[in-house]
C-alpha positions, 0 to 999 in steps of 0.5 A: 500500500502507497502513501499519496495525495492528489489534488485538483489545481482547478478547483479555487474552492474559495469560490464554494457554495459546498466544502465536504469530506468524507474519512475512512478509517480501513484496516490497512489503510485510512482515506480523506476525500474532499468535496467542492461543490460535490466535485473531487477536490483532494484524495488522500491515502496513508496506511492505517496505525492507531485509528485516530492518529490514522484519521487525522493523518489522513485530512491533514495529509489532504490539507497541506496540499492547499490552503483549506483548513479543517475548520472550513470543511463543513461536515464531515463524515467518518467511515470503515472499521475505524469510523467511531475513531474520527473525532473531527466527524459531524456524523459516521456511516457504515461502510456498507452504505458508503460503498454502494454510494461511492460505486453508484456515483463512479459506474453509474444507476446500473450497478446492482452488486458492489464487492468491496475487497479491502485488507481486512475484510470482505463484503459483498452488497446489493444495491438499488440504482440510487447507490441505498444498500439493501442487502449484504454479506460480510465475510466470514472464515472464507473471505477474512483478511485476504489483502493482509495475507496478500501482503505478507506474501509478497513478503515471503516470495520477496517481491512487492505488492504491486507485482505479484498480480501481473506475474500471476496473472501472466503464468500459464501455469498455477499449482494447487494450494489450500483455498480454506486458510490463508495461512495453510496456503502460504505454508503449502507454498513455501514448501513449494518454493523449497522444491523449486517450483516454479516461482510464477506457478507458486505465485498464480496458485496463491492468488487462485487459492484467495479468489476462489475463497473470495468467490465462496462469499460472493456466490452465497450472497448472489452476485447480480449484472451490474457487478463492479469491485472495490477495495484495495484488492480491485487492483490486483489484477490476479486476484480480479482475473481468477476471481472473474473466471470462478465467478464466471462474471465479468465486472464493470470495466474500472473507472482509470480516474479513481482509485478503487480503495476510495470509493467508500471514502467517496460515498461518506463524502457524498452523505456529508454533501447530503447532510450538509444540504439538509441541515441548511433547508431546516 
């Protein structure tokens, strides 16, 4: 996971009718998201410590990329694991709502199933085409922790994160490893590499064995056209590719303008936006 912030140069948010921002607070990774005018302002992504240090990394990380202060955000929405932790948010929403939001803002009212892959958890949520959740499935022993467990084995097979994806998904070949623990599977191998099994056969078997225990969770909740995938996991492109081929679906195409693992932080965005227009009409 990289650190970065991206500001939009074109936005003079002093001329604002509207200043928001949504947080969310991952496992993995914390995310800032400021509105102007509901029109993207500043992203931010820093990796996830302490929860409330992590939230005020996150904004200020956003904020020393402009003049904005924090007091001039007027409201604030806290989401993810660590929502209950954002001590300058006016309100917090779950992760769940936020997603579907988030990912009916970018794709579009067609988007019926949004599967969010983050480092901790694993959600599968059903939506109308106004991005209100109406249904979900959280990950249990099946789908826990795998963007974790991505991470530390990149670590055991020395390479970085954000290559074991392509090599994956380049092998033609992969070896069969566990699909019911993650910590089973890198054992199995690890006992490969020591046999001098291929390292790309080793690497594409690994992310078969975690999308095949993504798709357990995703064929119980039912997967309905349009699909998309958020998180931080949408970017590996092993784990979509073999993820696709189980679930024999293919999702929406990726949006190259957003960065999958902010979507949530975009739909807390979009409700501070929401509340925000309703506090003024009362």
């Amino acid at each position: 996971m990289r650190e970065y912030v991206i500001i939009n140069l074109k936005i003079d948010w002093t001329k604002a009718k509207t200043v928001v921002a949504g947080v969310d607070i991952g496992a993995v990774s914390s995310k800032a998201i400021i509105l102007v005018d509901r029109q993207p302002y500043i992203f931010s992504q820093v990796r996830t410590r302490i929860p409330e240090e992590s939230a005020f990394r996150a904004i200020n990380a956003a904020l020393a990329k402009s003049d904005l202060k924090l007091e001039n955000i007027q409201y604030i929405v806290g989401t993810g694991c660590g929502r209950r932790r954002v001590p300058f948010a006016h309100k917090t929403i779950s992760e769940i709502a936020c997603g579907a939001a988030g990912a009916v803002h970018i794709w579009g009212p067609s988007v019926r199933t949004v599967l969010d892959v983050g480092g901790q958890s694993c959600k599968v949520i059903h939506c109308t085409e106004k991005g209100r959740a109406t249904a979900f499935l959280w990950n249990d022993k099946c789908a826990a922790g795998i963007g974790r467990s991505i991470e530390s084995f990149a670590d055991l097979v020395k390479k970085e994160v954000a290559e074991i994806g392509n090599i994956a998904l380049r092998s033609a070949k992969s070896q069969m490893l566990s699909d019911f623990c993650a910590v089973y599977a890198q054992s199995e191998a690890l006992d490969l590499i020591r046999s001098r099994v291929p390292l790309e056969e080793v690497i594409a078997g690994y992310h078969h064995a975690m999308a095949k225990r993504i798709s357990t969770l995703a064929a119980r909740a039912g997967v309905k056209k349009d699909f998309v995938i958020i998180g931080g996991l949408a970017k590996n492109p092993g784990i979509i590719g073999s993820l696709e081929s189980t679930l024999k679906i293919s999702r929406l195409a990726p949006k190259p303008e957003w960065d999958p693992a902010l979507v949530v932080a975009l739909g807390a965005a979009l409700f501070a936006d929401t509340f925000l227009h309703r506090n003024s009409c009362n």
